[in-house]
C-alpha positions as CSV (number, residue, x, y, z in Angstrom):
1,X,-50.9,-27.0,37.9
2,X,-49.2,-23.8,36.2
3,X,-45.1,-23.4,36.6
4,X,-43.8,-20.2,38.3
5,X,-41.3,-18.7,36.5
6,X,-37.3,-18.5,37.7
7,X,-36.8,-15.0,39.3
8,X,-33.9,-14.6,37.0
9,X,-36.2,-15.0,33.7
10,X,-39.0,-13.1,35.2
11,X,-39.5,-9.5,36.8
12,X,-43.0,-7.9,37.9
13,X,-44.7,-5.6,35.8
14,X,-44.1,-3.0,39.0
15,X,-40.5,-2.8,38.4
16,X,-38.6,-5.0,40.4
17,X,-36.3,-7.4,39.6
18,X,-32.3,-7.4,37.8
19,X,-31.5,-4.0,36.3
20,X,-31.2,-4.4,33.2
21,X,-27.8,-5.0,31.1
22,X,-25.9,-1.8,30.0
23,X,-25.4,-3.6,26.7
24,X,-29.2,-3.3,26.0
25,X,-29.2,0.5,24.2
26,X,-25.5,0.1,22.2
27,X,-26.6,2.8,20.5
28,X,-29.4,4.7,18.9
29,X,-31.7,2.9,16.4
30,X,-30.3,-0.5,17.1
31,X,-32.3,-3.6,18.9
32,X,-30.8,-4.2,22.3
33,X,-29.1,-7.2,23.1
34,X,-32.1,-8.7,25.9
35,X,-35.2,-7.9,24.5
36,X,-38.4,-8.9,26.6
37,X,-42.0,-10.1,25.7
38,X,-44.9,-10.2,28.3
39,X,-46.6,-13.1,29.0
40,X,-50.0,-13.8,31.2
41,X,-49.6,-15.3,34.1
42,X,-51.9,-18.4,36.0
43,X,-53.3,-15.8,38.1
44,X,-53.7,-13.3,35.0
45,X,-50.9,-11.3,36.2
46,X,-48.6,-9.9,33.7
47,X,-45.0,-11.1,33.9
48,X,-41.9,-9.8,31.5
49,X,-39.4,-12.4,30.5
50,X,-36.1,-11.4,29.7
51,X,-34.7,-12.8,26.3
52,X,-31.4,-13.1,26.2
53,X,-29.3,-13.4,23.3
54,X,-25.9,-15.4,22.7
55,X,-22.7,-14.4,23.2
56,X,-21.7,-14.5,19.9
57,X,-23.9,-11.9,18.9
58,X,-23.5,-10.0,21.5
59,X,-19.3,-9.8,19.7
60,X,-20.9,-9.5,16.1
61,X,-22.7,-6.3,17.3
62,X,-19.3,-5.0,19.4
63,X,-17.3,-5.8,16.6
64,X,-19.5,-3.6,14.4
65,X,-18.8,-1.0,16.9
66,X,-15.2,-0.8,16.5
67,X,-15.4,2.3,14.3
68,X,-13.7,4.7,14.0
69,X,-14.6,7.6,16.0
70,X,-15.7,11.0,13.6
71,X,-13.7,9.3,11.1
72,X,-10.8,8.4,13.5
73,X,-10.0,5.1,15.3
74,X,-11.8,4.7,19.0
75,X,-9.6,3.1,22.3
76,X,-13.0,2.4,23.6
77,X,-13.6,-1.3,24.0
78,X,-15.9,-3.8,26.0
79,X,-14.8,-6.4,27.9
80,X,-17.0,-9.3,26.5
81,X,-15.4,-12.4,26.9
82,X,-16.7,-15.4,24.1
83,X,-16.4,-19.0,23.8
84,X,-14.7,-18.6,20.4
85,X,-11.4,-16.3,21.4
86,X,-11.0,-12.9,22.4
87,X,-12.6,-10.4,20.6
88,X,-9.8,-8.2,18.3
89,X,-8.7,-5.0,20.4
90,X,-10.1,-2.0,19.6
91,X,-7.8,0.8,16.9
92,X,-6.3,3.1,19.0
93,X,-7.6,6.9,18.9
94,X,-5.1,9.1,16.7
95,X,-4.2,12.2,17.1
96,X,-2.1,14.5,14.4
97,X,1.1,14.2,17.3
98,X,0.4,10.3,17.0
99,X,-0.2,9.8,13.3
100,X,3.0,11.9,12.6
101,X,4.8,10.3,15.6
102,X,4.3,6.6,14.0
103,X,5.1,7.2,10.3
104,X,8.0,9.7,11.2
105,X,10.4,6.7,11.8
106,X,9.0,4.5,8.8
107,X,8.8,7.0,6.5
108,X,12.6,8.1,7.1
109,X,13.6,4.6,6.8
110,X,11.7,4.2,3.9
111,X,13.5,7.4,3.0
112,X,17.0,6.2,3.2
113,X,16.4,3.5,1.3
114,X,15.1,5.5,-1.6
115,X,18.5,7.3,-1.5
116,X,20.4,4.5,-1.2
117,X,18.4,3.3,-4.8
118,X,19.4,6.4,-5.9
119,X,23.2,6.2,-5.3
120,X,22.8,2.7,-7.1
121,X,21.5,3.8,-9.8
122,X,23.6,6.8,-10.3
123,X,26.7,4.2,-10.1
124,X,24.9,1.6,-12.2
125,X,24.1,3.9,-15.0
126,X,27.4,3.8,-16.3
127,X,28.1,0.1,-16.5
128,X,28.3,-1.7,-19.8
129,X,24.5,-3.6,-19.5
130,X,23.3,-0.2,-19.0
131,X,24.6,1.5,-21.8
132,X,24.9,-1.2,-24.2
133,X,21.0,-2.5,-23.2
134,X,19.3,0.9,-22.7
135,X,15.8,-0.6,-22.4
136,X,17.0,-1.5,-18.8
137,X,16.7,2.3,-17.9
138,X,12.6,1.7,-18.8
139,X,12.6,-1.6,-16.5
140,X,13.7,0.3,-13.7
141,X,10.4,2.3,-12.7
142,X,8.2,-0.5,-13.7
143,X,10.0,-2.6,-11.5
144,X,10.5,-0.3,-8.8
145,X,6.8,0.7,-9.1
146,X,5.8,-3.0,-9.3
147,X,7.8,-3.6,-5.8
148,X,4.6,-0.5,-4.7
149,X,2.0,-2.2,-6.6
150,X,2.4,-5.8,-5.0
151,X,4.3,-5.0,-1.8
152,X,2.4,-2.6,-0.5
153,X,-1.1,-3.5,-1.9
154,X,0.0,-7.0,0.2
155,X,0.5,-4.6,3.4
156,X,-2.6,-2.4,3.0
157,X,-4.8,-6.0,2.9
158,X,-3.0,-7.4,6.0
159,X,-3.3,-4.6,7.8
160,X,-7.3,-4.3,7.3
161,X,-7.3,-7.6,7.8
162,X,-5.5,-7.6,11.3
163,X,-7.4,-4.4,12.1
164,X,-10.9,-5.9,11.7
165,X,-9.7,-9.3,13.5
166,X,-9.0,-11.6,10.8
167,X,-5.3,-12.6,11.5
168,X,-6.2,-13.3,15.4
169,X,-5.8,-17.3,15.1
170,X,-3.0,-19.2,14.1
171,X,-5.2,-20.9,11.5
172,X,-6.5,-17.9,10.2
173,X,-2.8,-16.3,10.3
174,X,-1.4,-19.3,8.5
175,X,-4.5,-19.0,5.2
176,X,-3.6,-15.1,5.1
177,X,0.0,-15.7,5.0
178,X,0.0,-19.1,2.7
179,X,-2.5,-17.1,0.3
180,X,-1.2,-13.7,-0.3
181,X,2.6,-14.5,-0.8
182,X,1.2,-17.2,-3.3
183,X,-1.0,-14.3,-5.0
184,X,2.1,-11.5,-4.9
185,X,4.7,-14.6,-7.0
186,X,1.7,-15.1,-9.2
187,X,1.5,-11.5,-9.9
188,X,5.2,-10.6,-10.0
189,X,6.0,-13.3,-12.3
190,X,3.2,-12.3,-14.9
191,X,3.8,-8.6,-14.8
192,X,7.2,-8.8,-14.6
193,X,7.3,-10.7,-18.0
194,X,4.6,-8.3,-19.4
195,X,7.0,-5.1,-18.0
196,X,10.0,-6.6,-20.1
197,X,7.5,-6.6,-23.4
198,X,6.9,-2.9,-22.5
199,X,10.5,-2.1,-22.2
200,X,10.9,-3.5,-25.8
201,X,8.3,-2.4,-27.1
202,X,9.0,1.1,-25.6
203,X,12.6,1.1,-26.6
204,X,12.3,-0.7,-30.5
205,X,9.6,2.4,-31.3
206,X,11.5,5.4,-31.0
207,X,14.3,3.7,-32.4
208,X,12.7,1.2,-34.6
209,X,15.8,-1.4,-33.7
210,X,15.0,-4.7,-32.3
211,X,16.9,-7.5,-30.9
212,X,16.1,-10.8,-30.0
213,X,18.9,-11.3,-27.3
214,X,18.3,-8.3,-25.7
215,X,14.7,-9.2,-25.9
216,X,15.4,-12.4,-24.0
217,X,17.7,-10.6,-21.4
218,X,15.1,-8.1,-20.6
219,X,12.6,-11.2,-19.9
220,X,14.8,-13.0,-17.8
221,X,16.4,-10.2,-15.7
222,X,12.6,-8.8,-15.4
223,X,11.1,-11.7,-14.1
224,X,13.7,-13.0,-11.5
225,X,13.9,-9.6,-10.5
226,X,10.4,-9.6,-9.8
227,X,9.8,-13.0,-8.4
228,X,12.9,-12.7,-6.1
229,X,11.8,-9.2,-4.9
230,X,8.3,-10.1,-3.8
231,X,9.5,-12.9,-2.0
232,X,12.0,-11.4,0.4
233,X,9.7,-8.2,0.5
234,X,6.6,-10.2,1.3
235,X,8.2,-12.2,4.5
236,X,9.5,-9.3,5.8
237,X,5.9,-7.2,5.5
238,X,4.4,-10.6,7.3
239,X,7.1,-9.5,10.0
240,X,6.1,-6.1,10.4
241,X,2.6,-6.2,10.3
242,X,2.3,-9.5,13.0
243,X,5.1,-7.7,15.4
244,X,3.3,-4.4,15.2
245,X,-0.1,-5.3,16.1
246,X,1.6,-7.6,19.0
247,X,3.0,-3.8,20.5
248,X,0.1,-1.6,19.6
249,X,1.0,0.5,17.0
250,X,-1.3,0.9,13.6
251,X,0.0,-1.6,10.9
252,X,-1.5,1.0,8.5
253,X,1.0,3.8,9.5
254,X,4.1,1.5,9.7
255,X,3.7,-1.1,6.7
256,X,3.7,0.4,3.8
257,X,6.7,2.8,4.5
258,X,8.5,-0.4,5.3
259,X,7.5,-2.1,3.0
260,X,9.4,0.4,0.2
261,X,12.3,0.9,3.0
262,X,14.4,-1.6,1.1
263,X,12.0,-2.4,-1.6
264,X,13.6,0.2,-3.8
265,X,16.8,-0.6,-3.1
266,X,16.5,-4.6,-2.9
267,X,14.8,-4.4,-6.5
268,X,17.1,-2.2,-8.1
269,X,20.3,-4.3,-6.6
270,X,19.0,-7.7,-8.3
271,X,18.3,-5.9,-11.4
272,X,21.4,-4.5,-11.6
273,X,23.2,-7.8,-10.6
274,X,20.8,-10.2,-12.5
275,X,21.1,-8.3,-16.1
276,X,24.9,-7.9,-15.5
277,X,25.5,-11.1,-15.1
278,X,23.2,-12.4,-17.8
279,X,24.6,-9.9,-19.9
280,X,28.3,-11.3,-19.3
281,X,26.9,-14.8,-20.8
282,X,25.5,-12.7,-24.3
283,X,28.2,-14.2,-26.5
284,X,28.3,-17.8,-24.9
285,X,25.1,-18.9,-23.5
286,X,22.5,-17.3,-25.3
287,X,20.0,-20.4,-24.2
288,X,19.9,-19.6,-20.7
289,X,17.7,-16.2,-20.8
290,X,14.7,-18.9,-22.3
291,X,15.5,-21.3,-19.2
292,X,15.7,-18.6,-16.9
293,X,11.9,-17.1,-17.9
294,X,10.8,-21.0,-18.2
295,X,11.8,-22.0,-14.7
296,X,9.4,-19.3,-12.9
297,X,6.9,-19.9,-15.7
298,X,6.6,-23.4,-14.8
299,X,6.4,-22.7,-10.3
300,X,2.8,-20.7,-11.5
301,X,0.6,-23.7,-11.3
302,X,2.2,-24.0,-7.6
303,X,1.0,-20.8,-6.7
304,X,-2.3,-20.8,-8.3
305,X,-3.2,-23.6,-6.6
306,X,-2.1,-22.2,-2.9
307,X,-3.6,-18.7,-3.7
308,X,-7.1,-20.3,-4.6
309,X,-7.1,-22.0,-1.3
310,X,-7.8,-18.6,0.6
311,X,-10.9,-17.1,0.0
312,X,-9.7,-13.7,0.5
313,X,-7.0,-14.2,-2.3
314,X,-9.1,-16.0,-4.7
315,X,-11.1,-12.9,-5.5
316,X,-7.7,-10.9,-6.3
317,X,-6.4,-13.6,-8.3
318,X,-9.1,-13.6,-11.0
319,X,-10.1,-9.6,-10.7
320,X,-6.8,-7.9,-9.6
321,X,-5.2,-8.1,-12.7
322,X,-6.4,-4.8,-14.3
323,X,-4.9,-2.2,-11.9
324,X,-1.4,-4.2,-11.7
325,X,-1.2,-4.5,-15.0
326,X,-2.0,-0.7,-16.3
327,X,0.2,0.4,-13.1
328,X,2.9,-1.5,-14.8
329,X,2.1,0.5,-17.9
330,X,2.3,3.6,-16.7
331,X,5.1,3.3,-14.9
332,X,6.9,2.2,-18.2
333,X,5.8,5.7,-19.4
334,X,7.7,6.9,-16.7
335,X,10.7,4.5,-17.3
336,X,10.6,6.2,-20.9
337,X,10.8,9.6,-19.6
338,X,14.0,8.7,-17.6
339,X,15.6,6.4,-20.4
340,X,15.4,9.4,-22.6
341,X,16.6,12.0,-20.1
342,X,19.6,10.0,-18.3
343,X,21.4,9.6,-21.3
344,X,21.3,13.3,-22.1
345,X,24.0,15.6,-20.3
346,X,22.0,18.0,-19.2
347,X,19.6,15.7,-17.2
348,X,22.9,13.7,-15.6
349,X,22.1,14.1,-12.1
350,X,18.4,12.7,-12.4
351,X,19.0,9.1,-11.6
352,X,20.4,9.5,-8.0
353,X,16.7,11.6,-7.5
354,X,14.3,10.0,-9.4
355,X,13.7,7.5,-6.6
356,X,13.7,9.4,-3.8
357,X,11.5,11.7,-5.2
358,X,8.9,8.5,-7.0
359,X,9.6,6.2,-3.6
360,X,8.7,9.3,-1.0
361,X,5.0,10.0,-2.7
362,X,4.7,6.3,-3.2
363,X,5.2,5.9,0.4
364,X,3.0,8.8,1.3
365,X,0.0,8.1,-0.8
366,X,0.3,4.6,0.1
367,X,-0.1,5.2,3.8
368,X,-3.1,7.6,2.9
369,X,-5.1,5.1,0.8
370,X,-4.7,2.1,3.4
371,X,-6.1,4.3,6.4
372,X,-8.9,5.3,4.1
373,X,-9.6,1.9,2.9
374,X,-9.0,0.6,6.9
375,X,-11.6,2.8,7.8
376,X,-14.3,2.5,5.4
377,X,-13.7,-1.3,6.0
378,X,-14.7,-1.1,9.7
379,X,-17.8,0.3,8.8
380,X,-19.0,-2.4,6.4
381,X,-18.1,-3.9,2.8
382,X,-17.4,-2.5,-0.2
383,X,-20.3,-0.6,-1.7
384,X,-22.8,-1.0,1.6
385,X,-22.1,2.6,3.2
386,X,-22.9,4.9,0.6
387,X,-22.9,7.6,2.7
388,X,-19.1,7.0,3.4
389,X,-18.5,7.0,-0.1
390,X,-19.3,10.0,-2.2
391,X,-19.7,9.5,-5.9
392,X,-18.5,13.2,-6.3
393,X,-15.0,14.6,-6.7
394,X,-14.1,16.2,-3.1
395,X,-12.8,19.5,-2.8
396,X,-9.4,20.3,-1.9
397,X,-10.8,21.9,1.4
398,X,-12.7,18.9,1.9
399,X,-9.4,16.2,1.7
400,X,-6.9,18.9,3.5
401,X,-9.1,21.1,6.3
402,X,-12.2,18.7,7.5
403,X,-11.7,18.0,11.0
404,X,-12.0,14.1,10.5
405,X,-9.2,11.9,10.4
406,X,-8.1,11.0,6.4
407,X,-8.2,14.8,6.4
408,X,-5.9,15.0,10.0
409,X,-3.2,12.1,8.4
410,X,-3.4,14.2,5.0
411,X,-2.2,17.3,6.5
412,X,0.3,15.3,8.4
413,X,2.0,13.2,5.4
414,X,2.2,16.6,3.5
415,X,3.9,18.3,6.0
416,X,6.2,15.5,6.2
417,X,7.2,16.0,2.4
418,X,9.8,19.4,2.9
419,X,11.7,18.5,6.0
420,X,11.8,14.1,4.7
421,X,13.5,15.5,1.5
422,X,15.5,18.5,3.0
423,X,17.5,15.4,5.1
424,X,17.4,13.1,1.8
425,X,18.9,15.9,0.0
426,X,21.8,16.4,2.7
427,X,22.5,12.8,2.9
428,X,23.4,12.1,-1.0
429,X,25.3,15.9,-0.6
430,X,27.3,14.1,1.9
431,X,27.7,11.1,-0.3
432,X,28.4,13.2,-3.1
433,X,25.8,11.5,-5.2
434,X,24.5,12.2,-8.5
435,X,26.1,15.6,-10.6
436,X,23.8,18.3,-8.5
437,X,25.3,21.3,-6.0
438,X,22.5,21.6,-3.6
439,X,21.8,25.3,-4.6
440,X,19.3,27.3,-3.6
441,X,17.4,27.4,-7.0
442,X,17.4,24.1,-7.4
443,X,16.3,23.4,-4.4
444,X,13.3,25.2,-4.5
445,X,12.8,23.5,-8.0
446,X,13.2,20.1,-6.2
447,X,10.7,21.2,-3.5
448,X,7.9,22.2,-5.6
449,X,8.4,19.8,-8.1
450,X,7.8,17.2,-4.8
451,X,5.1,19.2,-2.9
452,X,3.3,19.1,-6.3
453,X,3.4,15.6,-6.7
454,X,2.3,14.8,-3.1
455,X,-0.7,17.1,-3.1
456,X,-1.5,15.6,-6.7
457,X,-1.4,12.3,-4.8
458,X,-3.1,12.6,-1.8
459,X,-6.2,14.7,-3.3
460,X,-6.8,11.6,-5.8
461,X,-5.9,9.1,-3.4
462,X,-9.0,10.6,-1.1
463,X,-11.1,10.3,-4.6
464,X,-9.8,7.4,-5.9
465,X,-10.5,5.2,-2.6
466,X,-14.0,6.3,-2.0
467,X,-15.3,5.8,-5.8
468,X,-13.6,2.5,-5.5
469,X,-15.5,1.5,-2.5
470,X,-18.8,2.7,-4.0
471,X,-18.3,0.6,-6.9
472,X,-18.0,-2.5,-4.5
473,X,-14.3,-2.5,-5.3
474,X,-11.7,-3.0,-2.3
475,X,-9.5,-0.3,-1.9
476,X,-6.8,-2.3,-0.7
477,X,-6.4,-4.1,-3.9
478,X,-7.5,-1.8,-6.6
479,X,-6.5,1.9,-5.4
480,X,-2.6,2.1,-4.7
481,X,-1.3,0.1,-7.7
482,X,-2.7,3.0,-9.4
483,X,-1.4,5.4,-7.5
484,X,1.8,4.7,-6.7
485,X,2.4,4.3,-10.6
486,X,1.1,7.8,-11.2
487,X,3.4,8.9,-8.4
488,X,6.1,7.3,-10.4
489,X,4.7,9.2,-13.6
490,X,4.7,12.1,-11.9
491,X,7.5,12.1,-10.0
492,X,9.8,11.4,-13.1
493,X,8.0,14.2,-15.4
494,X,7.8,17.0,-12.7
495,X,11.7,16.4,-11.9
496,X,12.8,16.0,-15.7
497,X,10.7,19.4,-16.3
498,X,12.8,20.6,-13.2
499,X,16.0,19.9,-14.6
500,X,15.5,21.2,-17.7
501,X,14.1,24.6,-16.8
502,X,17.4,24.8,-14.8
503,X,19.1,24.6,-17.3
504,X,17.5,26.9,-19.8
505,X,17.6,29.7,-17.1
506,X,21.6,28.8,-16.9
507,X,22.1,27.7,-13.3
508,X,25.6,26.2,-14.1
509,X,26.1,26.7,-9.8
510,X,24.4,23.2,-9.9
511,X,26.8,21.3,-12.3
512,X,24.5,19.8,-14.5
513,X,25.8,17.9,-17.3
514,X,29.1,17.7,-15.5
């Protein structure tokens, strides 16, 4: 006694039967979700049965989909419905109008509160901690540039995480959360006691004068900085990046603008506050820069243990150490440069610019690297897609003038550089910052010395990223601590080389030294 096949299992060799799924042919060279076999039937007939496979991987292979289309993000998506949650939503398609249209408003917020650093340090410069305890002048880019190196490295990993669908559940919100503030206190306690060795170090050489109080208020004002900084920074890039996937708009083009909107000035506040008041207590109690380092010396074991708990920040924690660490260093470099000019006349209106000019290509850059990395991660892991990741140096036509999308939002952020300064520049002229007239020479100094910097950036960025991933490195923890410090480096160097050629040519219109 044979058993007749269900109709819905079986179809005749002569056609007839359920048409087959759409989802069968996603696309060329890849095995269609209901495959069939033929099978002999009692009556030697040949029947087809229809495989079927599960759900699940019918999302695994959509999910793979989500790419980005000729290098930019699709708004295609299927409607599959699973047993375990809603599939993430597709990236939106972006357009030059839509890239610029969402970073416009970041990136001038991110602006404002580079210039509103900038004021602070132009007033702080002159208090007594400042000119008493010069090696604070040296802390200020490192720690500046660390806010970059943590803060926005922690945005560029949550938003490729909630881009590829990894922050969708509560419980998988609540590890990503839990583990990356726990990795960014880890790392901003250790390199902000490591940035206060540089500063010593860096000042006691040219000087070859060393103190052991000043040592110890460097420490302490250096690593409460740091820790406090990263705290209040990382809640409020949670914040952002969870409220701007909930209204559609690219975490990637709003987070790490954001993320240095009040980073700079934040930072640069507690520094200020936290080494003048420990410098108050100098002559009384000496034994409270020691306590100060000890106490968030001894909350590291807390944090180690909560940032091993995530699998995605366990990695970082015991490999992301080298580019935080030699971001840190150069960045000192670039604290060196401005601890030497600052206190020379003719450089005297250099602290109210030096982080608008460092923050604005940090921002940029930053924005660049975690679209590239975003993208390359929708298309696989690090290392997999070769082909997406040239070992060779691209050419300048390449990152600026291909029609794909890195090259679209490259254009973009580098038009953004002349008229995002041109209103940074008005504002502190209408707060009467720094010791600068807003000339005409100068500021066609101040423009090329920026516009230099951010096509210095974004052309290594585009580099940078793809070498990483071909190494099997993730972008998003490796690439923009790196590059955010050389746009500190440079920044700082291209501006002090601005200044001073102003003033051999003998532009007194601009008032430097006054």
């Amino acid at each position: 006694m044979s058993s007749k096949p269900e109709p819905k299992d079986v179809h005749q060799l002569n056609g007839t039967g359920p048409t087959p799924s759409p989802c069968s042919s996603d696309g060329p060279g890849r095995d269609p979700l209901a495959g069939t076999s033929e099978f002999l039937g009692p009556d030697g007939a040949g029947v087809e049965v229809v495989v079927i496979e599960s759900r699940a991987n019918a999302k695994g292979i959509r999910e793979e989909d989500a790419l980005l289309e000729n290098g930019s993000q699709s708004n295609e998506s299927d409607d599959v419905s699973t047993d375990r949650g809603p599939a993430p939503p597709s990236p939106l398609k972006e357009t030059s109008f839509s890239i610029g249209l969402q970073v416009l408003f970041p990136f001038l917020l991110a602006g404002f509160g580079t210039v509103a650093a900038g004021m602070v340090l132009d007033i702080v410069q002159h208090w007594e901690v400042f000119q008493k305890v010069t090696e604070v002048f040296i802390l200020v880019p490192a720690l500046l540039g660390l806010k970059g190196n943590l803060e926005m490295t922690l945005a560029s990993r949550l938003s490729t995480a909630a881009n590829i669908g990894q922050m969708d559940t509560p419980k998988e919100l609540w590890r990503m959360i839990t583990g990356n503030m726990a990795l960014i206190q880890v790392q901003a306690t250790v390199v902000g006691f490591l940035a206060s060795i540089a500063a010593v170090v860096f000042g006691w050489i040219p000087d070859g004068h060393f103190s052991i109080p000043h040592a110890f208020l460097l420490c302490a004002s250096s690593v409460a900085t740091a820790f406090i900084a990263s705290l209040v920074l990382g809640m409020i890039m949670i914040g952002v990046i969870i409220g701007s996937r909930k209204i559609g708009i690219n975490p990637d083009n709003v987070a790490t603008p954001i993320a240095a909107s009040l980073g700079d000035l934040i930072t640069l506040a507690l520094l200020s506050g936290i080494s003048w008041g420990l410098y108050l207590e100098l002559n009384h109690w000496r034994y409270i820069y020691p306590l100060v380092c000890a106490f968030f010396v001894a909350l590291l074991p807390v944090w180690v243990v909560l940032a091993r708990r995530s699998p995605a920040t366990r990695e970082v924690l015991y490999s992301g150490w080298e580019p935080v660490i030699i971001a840190m260093a150069i960045s000192s470099v670039g604290g060196l440069i401005l601890d030497k000019t600052v206190s020379d006349p003719n450089f005297a209106g250099m602290a109210v610019f030096t982080p608008v000019i460092n923050g604005v290509g940090g921002n940029l850059v930053a924005v660049q690297a975690s679209r590239i990395s975003t993208f390359l991660h929708m298309n696989g892991m690090p290392g997999e897609n070769s082909e997406q990741a040239p070992r060779r140096c691209p050419s300048p036509c390449t990152t600026f003038f291909s029609p794909d999308v890195n090259s679209r939002s490259a254009r973009v952020l580098f038009l953004l550089v002349v008229p995002g300064h041109l209103v940074f520049l008005y504002t502190i002229s209408c707060m009467q910052g720094g010791h600068t007239t807003l000339t005409l020479i100068f500021i066609i100094f101040y423009m090329t010395a920026a516009l230099l910097q951010v096509l210095i950036l974004l052309y290594i960025a585009d580099w940078m990223v793809h070498w990483m991933w071909g190494r099997g490195l993730d972008p998003d923890n490796f690439s923009i601590p790196y590059l955010t410090a050389l746009g500190d480096l440079l920044g700082t160097g291209l501006l002090a080389l601005s200044f001073h050629v102003l003033w051999l040519i003998g532009d007194r219109d601009t008032d430097v030294g006054d």
